[in-house]
C-alpha positions in Angstrom: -49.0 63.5 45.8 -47.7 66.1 48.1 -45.8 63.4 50.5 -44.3 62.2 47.1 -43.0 65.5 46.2 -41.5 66.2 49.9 -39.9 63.0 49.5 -38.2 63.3 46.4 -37.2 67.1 48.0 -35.3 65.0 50.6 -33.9 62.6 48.2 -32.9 65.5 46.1 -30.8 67.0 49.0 -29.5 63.5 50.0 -28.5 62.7 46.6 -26.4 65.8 46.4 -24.9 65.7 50.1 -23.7 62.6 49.0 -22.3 63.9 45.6 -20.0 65.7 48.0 -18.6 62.5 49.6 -18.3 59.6 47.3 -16.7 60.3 43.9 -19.5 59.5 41.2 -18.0 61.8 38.5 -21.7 63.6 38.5 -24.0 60.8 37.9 -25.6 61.2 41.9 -25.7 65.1 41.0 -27.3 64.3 37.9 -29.8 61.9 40.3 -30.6 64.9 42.4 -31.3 67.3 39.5 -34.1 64.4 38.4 -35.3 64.0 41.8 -36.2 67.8 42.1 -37.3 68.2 39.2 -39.8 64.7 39.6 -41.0 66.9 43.1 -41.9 70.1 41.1 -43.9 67.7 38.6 -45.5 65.8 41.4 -46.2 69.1 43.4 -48.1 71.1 40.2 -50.2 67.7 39.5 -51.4 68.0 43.4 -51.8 71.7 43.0 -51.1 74.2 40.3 -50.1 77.0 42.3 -47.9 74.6 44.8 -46.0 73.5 41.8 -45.1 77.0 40.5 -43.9 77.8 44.5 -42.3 75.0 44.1 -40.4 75.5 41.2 -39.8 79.2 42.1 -38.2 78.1 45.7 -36.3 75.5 43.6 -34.9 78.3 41.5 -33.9 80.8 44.7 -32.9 77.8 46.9 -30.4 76.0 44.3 -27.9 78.4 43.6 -27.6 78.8 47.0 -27.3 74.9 47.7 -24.6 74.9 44.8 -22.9 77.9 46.5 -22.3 76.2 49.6 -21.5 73.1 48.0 -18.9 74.0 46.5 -17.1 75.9 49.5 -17.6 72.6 51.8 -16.1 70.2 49.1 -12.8 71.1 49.5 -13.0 70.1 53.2 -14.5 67.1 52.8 -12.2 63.4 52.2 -12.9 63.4 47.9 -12.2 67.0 47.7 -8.8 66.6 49.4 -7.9 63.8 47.0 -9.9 65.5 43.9 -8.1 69.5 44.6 -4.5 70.4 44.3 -3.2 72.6 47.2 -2.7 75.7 46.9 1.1 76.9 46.2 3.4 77.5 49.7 4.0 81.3 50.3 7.8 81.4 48.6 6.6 80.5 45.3 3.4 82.9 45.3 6.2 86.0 47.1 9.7 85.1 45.8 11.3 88.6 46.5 9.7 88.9 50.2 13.2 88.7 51.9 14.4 90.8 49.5 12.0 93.4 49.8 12.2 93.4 53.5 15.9 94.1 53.2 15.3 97.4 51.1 12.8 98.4 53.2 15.8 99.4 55.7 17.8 101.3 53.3 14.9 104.1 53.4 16.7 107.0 55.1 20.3 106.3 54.1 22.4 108.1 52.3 24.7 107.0 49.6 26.6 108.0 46.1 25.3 107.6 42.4 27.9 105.4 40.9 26.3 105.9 37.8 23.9 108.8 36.1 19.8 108.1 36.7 17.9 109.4 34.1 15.8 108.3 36.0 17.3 104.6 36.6 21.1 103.9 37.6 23.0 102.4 40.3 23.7 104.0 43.3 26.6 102.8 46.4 24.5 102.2 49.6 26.2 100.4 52.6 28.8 99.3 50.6 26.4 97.5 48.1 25.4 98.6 45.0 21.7 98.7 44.3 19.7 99.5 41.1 18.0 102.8 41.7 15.2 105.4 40.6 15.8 109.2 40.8 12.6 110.8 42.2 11.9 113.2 39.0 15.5 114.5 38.2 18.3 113.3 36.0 21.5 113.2 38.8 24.9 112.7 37.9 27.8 110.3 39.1 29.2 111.0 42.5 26.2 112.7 43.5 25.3 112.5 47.2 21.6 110.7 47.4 18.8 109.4 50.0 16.5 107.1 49.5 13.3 108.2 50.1 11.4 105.0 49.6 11.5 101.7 48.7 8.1 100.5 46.6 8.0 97.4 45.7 11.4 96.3 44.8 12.0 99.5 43.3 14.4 102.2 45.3 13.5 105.6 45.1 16.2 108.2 45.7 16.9 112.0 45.6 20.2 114.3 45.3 20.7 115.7 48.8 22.6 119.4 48.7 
């Protein structure tokens, strides 16, 4: 009886490694679940006490089984059919050039073109960019410097 059980162990694991490689839409997973479960049965009918450590190593050892599982399969030929890739970098961070371009206007000094309270635009290298006044409401034609650029926000301050 015990032999039985160790076998259906290994038949368990075989069914589910291949799970992983041939596309069976569950049914060999299915298989697997029956085969360990048919060792736990076969293990308590050889000896009480084997079956419950059985059934107890089942439950501790599974979730780690599924665990691992389910970080090989996308590596593996079905799961690269089966999984969409993931989406390329310029979708997922549109504004990444952009960002990188305000990121050199910290330190420059330019003139509100408008009033923030606390948004407006301000004239910075000859472009004008959208801009956020640290804490103060500044007026037109008010020398600034940007202090920081967070995101694709520009922070600015009135310089005396």
């Amino acid at each position: 009886m015990i032999i039985a059980a160790v076998i259906l162990f290994t038949v368990a694991l075989a069914f589910l490694a291949a799970e992983l490689f041939v596309p069976s839409h569950g049914v060999l997973g299915v298989v697997a679940i029956l085969c360990a479960i048919g060792g736990v049965v076969l293990s308590y009918r050889a000896s009480p006490i084997l079956g419950i450590l059985s059934a107890i190593l089942l439950v501790i050892i599974a979730p780690i089984v599924f665990y691992w599982a389910i970080k090989l399969y996308p590596q593996t030929p079905v799961g690269k059919r089966v999984l969409l890739n993931g989406p390329d970098h310029q979708v997922t961070n549109p504004f990444d050039s952009e960002v990188q371009k305000l990121a050199t206007l910290v330190g420059k000094r330019g003139i509100t073109m408008t009033t923030l309270r606390p948004a407006g635009s301000v004239e910075l290298e000859g472009r004008r960019i959208d801009c956020m006044s640290e804490s103060e409401v500044i007026p037109p034609n008010t020398p600034v410097e940007v202090l920081r650029v967070a995101g694709l926000k520009v922070i600015v301050k009135a310089v005396v």
